[in-house]
C-alpha positions in Angstrom: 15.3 -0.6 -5.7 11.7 -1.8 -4.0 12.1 -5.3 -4.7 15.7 -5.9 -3.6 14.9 -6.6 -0.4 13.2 -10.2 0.3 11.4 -8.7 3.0 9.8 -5.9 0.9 8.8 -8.7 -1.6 7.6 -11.4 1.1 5.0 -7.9 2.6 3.9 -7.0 -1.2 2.6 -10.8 -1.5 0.9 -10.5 1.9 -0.8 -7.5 0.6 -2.3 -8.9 -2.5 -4.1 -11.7 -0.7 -6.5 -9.2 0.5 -9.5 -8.4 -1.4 -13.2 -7.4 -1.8 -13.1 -5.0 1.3 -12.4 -1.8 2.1 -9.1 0.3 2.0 -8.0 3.5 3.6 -4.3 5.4 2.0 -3.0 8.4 4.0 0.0 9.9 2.3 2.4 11.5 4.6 5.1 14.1 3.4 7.5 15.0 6.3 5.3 13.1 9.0 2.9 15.5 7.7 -1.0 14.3 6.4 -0.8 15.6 2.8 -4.1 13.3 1.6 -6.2 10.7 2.6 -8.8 8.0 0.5 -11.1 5.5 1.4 -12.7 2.8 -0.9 -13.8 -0.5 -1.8 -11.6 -2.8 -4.2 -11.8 -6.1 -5.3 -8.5 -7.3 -5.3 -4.9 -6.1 -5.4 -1.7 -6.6 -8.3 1.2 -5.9 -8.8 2.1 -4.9 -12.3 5.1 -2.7 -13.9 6.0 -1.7 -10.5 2.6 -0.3 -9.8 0.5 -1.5 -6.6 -2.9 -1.4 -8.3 -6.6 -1.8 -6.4 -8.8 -3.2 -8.8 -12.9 -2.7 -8.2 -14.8 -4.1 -10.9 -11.7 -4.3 -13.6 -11.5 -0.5 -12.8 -8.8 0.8 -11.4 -9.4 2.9 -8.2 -5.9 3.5 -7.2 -2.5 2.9 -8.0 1.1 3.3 -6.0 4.6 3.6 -7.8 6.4 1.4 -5.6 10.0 2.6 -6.9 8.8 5.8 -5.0 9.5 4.2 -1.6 12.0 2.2 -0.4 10.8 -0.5 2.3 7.3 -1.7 3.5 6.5 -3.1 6.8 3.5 -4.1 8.7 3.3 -1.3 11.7 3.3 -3.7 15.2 0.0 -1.3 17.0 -2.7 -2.1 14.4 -4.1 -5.1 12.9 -3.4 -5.4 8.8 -1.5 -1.9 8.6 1.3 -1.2 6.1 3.2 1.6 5.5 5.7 2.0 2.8 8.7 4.7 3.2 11.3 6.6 1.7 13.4 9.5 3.3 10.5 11.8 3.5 7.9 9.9 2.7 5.5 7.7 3.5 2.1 5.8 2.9 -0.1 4.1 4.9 -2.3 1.2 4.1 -5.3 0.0 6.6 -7.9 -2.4 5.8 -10.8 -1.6 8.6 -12.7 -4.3 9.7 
């Protein structure tokens, strides 16, 4: 489970403080780029296990988080996440 970790938890609340910016997702599937987005978003929640960028009380994207197992902030680049499972992975970048 996502949220059994406090780690996992602590990272999700450090991700919805950011807002009214852009976002980039790359999906990975075997280390492999499988699809990328880009877009603006007002703010971030969290809601029946969903990550969910909000623009305008639309929603532009949403992530199962059940579908990975542990997020972390990658150490080479400044506000970049990536979430993982066995053979997944997603990666979030703010750009500045």
């Amino acid at each position: 489970m996502f949220f059994a970790s406090g780690k996992n938890k602590e990272l999700v609340q450090k991700l919805l403080t950011y807002g009214n910016q852009q976002v980039v997702v790359n999906w990975y599937e075997d280390e492999q780029l499988i699809a990328r987005d880009g877009f603006f978003f007002s703010y971030i929640q969290v809601e029946d296990g969903l990550l969910i960028f909000m623009k305008d009380q639309i929603m532009k994207q949403k992530v199962p988080l059940a579908n990975y197992e542990t997020i972390e902030i990658l150490p080479d680049f400044r506000d970049f996440f990536q979430l993982t499972n066995k053979s997944e992975s997603l990666q979030i970048y703010f750009p500045h």
